[in-house]
N, C-alpha and C positions, 0 to 999 in steps of 0.2 A: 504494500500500500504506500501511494504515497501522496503528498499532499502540497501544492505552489500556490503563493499568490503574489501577487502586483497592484497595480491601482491604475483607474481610467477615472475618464468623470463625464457626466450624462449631464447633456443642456436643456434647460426647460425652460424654453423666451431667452433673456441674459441669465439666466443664474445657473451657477454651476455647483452639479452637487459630486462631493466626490464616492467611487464607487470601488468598494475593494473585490479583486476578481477572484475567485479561490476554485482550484482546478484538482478535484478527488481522484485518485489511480487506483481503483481498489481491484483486487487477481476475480476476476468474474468474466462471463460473457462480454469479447468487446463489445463498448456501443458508445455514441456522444450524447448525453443530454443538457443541455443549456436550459437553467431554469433565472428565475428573478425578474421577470415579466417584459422579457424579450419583444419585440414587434417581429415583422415580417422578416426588413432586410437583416438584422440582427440574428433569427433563427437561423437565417441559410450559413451563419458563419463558421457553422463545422463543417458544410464542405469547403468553403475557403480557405478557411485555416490547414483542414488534413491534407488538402493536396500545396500548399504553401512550405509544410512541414516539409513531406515529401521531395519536392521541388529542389529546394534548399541543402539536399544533400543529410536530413537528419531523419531517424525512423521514427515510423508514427507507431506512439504505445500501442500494444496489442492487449488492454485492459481497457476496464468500464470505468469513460470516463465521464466526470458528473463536474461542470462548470456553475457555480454560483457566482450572480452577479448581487452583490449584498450594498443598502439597501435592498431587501426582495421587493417590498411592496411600493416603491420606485419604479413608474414606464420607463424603459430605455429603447431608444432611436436610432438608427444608423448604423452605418458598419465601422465607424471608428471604435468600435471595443477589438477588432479583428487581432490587434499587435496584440494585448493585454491576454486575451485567449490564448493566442498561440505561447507566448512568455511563461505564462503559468502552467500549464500543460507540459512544457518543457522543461521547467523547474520539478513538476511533479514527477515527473518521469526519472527523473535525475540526470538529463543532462545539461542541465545550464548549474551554475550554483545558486543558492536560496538567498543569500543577501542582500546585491544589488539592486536586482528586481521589485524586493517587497517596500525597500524607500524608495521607489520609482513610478511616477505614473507615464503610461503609455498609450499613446493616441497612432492612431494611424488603420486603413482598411489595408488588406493584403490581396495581391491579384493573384492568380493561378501558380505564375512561375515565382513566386516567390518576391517578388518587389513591392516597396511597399510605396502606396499611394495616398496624394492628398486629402484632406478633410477641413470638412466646415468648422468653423468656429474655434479654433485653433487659441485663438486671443483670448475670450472669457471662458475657455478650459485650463489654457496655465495658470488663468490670474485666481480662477477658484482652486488650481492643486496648490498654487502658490501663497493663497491665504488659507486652506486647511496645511498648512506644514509640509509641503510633498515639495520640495522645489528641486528634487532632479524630474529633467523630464526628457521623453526620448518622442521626437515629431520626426516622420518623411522628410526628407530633403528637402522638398518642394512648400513645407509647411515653414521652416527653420526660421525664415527671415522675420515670418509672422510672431511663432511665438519668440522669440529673442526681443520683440517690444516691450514685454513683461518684466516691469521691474522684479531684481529678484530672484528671476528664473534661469538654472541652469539645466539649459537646452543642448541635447545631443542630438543631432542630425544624423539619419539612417536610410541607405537607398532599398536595403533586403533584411529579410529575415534573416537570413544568414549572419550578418554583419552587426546583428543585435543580440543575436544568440552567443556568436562569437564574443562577446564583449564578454558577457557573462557567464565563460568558461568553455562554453561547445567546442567542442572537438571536429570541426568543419571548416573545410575551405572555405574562402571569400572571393568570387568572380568580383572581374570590375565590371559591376553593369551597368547601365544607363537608367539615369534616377527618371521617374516618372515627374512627368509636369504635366500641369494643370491640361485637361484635353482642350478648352476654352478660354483666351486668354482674357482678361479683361482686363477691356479699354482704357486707354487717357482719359480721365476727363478735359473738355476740351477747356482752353481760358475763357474766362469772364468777359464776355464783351465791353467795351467803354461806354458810358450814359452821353456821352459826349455826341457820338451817332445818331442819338436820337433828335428827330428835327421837331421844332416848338414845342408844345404840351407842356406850356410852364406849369399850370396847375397838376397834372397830373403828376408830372417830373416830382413837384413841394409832395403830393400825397407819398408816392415813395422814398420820398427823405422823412417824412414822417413815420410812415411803416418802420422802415429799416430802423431809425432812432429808438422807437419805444416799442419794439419787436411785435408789431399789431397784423391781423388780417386787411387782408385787402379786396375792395372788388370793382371793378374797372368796366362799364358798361360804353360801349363806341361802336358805330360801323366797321365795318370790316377794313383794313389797309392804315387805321388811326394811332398803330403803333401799340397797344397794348403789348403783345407777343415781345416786341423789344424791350417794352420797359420791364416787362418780369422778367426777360432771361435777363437783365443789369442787375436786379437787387442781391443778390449773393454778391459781387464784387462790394457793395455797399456796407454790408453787414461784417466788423471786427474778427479778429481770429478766435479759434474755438482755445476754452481754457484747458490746460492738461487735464482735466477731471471729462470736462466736455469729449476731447479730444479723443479719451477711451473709450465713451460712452458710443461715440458715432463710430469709431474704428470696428468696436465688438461687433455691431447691428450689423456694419458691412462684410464682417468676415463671417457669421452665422447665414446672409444672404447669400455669399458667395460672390459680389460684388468687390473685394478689397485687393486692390493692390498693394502686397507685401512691401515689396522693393521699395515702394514709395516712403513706407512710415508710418506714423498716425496722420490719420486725418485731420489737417492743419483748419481748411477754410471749410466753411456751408457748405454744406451738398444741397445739390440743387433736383430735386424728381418732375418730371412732366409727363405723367402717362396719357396715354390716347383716351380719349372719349368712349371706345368701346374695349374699355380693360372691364376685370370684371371685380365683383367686390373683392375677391382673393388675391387677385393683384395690388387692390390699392392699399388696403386693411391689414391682408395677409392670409395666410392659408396653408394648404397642400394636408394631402395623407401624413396618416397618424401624427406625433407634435405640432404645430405649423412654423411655417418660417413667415419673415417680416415682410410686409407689402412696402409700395410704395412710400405711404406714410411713414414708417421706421425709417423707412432708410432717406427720409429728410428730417430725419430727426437734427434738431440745431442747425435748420435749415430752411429750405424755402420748396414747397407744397406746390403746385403751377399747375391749375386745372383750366386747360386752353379750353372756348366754347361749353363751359361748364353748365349749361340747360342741356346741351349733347349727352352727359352722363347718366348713366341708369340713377334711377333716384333712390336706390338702393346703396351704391356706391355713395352718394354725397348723405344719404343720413347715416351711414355707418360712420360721418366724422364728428359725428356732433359729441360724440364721446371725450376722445382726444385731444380735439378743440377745448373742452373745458376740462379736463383732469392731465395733457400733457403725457397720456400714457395711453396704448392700445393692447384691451383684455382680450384674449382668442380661445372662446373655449368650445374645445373637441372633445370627443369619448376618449382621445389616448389623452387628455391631462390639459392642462389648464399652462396657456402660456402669455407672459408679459413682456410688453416693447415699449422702449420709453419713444415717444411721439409727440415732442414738443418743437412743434415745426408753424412754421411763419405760411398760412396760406393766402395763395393768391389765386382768386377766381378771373379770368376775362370771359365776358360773353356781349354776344349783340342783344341788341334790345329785340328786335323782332327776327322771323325767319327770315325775311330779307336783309335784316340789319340797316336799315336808312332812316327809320324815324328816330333817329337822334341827330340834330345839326342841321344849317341854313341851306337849303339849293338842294336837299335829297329829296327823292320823290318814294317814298312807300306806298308797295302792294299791296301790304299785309292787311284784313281787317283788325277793328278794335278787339274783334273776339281774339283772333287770331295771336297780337300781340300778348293779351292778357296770359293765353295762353300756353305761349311759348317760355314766359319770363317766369311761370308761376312754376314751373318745374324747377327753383329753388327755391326752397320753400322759406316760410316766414321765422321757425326756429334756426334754422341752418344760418338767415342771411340777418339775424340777429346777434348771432354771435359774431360779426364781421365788422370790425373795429372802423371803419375807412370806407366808403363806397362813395364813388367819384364817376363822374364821365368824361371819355375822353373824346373831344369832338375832333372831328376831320384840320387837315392842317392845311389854313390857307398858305395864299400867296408871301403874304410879310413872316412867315414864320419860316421860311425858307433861307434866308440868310445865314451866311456864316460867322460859326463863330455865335448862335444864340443860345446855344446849352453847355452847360460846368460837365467839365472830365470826370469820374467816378474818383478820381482823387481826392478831387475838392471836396465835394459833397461827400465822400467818406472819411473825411478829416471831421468836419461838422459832427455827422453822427457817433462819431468817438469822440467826440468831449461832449456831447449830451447824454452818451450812454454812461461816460464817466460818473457826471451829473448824479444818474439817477442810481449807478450804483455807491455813491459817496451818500445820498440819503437813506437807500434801503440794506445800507449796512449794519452787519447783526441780523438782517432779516433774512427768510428762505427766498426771499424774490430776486431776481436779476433787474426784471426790467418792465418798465413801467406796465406792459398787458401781462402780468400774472399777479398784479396787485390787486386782493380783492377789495370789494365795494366799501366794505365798514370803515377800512383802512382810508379810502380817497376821501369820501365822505367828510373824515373827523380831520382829516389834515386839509381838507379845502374850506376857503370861507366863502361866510354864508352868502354874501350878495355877488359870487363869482358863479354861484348856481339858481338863481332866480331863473334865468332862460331855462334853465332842464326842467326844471320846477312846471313851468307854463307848460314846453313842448310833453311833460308827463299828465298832467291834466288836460291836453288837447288829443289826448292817446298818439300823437307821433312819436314817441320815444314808450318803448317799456321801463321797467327798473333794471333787469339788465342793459339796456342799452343807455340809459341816465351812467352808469357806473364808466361801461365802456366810453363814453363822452368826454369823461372824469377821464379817463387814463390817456387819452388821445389830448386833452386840454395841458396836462402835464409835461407829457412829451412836448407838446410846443410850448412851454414854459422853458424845457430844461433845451431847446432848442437858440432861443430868443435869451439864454442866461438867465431866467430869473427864478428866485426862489420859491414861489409858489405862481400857478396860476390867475392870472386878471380874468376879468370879465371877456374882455376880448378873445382870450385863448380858447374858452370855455363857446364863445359865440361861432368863431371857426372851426372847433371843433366839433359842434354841432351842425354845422354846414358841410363838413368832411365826411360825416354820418349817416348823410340824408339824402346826400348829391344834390343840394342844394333845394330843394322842395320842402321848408319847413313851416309848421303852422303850428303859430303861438296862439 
């Protein structure tokens, strides 16, 4: 009899729990059983692992063997438990020695001939072995650069079984083989466009220096060709660098989606998402078989949201945000277990007013009827576009807005926005807030004076504003306070920013 274990760790959303793998040899009929509440791709991992074994030049015990994955009553996902299986197994067997391995966790799936292949989430798997006390860790080659981000963690890089076995005593040659890489590379993201490009649209232009400043929602209603589309894909160059805390947070999201470039680092600047109009809630939200992984949403987390045409969207899709919108996190729960994605992301909605898009601005002629219009604009609905700090129109650019030289480079105006955001982090210090839109209502309230909110007052009793959107008002008034320098909001801020809220249609 004999008896291995090692350690991996099973992802559920971001959290990483660590799992000790213990591999029983006892002299009985051979057979493999994998118990501790395996999924699908997980179950198949004894034929991987046996013909991995095999492959690699080392015999496969001819005893009953019995793999727990402890936690038992823990889901676990994926084939990265595949390296920790075959280790322990090996260990049990006796030919590896029992040492190394058991302070070791090990990540990685294993292919046929024995090479060992990449895996998700690599980032918030060392940082959880590395904050339960496990900090050797042994990743595929192809994963290396990732986890070595991890403060703390020391990382061994391995292209086969063989060559992991071999560390820990095996008595097996080591071929030099070709380390597996990713089969899909993923992309640059591309640079930031300049706000500079963009021709007139002063007002709209101040609305996203406001967004960007007090991290608020946005929605941009214009004809078709009025620029909208350019000025969302600008506002991530606008928006400061992510803080080291931020930094891991979007990094992990990207390496559990599968989206992260290693090589790169942490993710320094906003990510920016723009999914098509007919993604589906799984794509935006998140989803897939058994765990889910992070849609769209996540992986703009500390970033910017960009729903092009957003009456196009299933209205499934955009009431699935009204969560995250107000809690900054997206809950995903399935039969295999319950997972969390932080989703504190900056959305920007553009749409046209009608299905023609012309009844907004001088000299356009609309097709559309009134029913028509009512009806196209009403597929966002009144909770959704309540929660939407900013909603502005962008009209058509004439003739005099053509000139050069009439819009600030994204330098300037990101200069701006870092010392408003300074601003408003130098007053919400000591507090859990960053920035002026996750400051709740009680809080603006008692720190605004009284005759800076009469206008809300009225526009609340004429029913154009709710009490969440009086609040929202309040934080957008702010931001143009800490814009303008000054230490609290005037009546004036509070007046613009109630124009900012309304697209200008208010009734006192």
């Amino acid at each position: 009899m004999g008896l291995g274990r090692t350690g991996a760790v099973s992802l559920v959303g971001l959290t990483g729990h660590l799992i000790e793998v213990e591999a029983h040899l006892a002299a009985s009929v051979p057979g493999f059983t994998l118990v501790g509440l395996p999924d699908a791709s997980l179950a198949e991992a004894r034929d991987r692992v046996r013909a991995a074994i095999t492959s690699s030049g080392l015999a496969w015990p001819q005893r009953r063997i019995t793999v727990n994955l402890s936690p038992a009553a823990l889901p676990k996902a994926g084939a990265s438990f595949d390296l920790a299986i075959a280790v322990a197994t090996l260990v049990g067997a006796g030919q590896c020695e029992p040492g190394g391995p058991e302070r070791a966790v090990h990540l990685g799936e294993l292919g046929l001939d024995g090479r060992l292949r990449p895996v998700r989430g690599v980032l918030p798997a060392v940082a959880a072995a590395v904050a339960a006390g496990r900090c050797e860790v042994v990743v595929p080659w192809a994963n290396a650069d990732e986890a070595r981000l991890v403060p703390g963690a020391r990382v061994r890089a391995a292209s086969s079984l063989a060559e992991v076995a071999r560390a820990y005593g095996a008595d097996v040659p080591v071929d030099d083989v070709e380390p597996v890489v990713p089969s899909v590379e993923v992309a640059q993201r591309p640079a930031v466009p300049d706000l500079a490009d963009v021709v007139g649209q002063r007002e709209a232009r101040r609305a996203l220096e406001v967004a960007a400043a007090g991290g608020h929602h946005l929605l941009m209603v214009g004809p078709p060709g009025a620029g909208k589309t350019m000025l969302a894909a600008r506002l991530p160059g606008l928006l400061p660098d992510l803080t080291e805390r931020e930094a891991v947070e979007v990094t992990s999201v990207h390496s559990v989606a599968g989206t992260l470039r290693a090589a790169d680092g942490l993710v320094r600047r906003p990510p920016f998402e723009d999914p098509h109009h007919t993604a589906t809630p799984s794509a935006v939200v998140g989803g897939g078989s058994g765990l889910p992984r992070p849609g769209a949403a996540s992986r703009a987390h500390r970033g910017v949201l960009f729903m092009d045409e957003a009456p196009e969207f299933s209205p499934r899709v955009l009431q699935t945000l009204r969560q995250p919108l107000e809690h900054g996190e997206m809950v995903i729960h399935r039969s295999g277990g319950t997972a969390r994605y932080p989703a504190r992301f900056q959305l920007v909605l553009a749409a046209n007013p009608c299905p023609c898009g012309m009844s907004v601005g001088r000299g356009l002629e609309c097709t559309c009827s009134a029913l028509a219009r009512r009806r196209y604009f009403s597929r966002l609905s009144g909770p959704l576009l309540d929660r939407v700090d900013l909603q502005v129109e962008v009209l058509p650019v004439t003739r005099l807005d053509r000139e050069p030289g009439s819009g600030e480079a994204t330098a300037d105006v990101a200069r701006r926005v870092g010392e408003a955001r300074a601003a408003a982090a130098g007053r919400l210090a000591g507090t859990p807030w960053r920035t002026n839109a996750e400051v709740p209502g009680s809080w603006l309230r008692a720190a605004s004076g009284r005759s800076a909110v009469r206008d809300l007052d009225r526009a609340l009793d004429a029913g154009t504003l709710s009490l969440r959107g009086v609040d929202r008002v309040l934080r957008v008034a702010w931001t143009l306070a800490d814009l303008g320098g000054r230490a609290a909001p005037t009546a004036a801020d509070v007046g613009q920013a109630l124009l900012l809220r309304t697209r200008g249609q208010v009734r006192l």
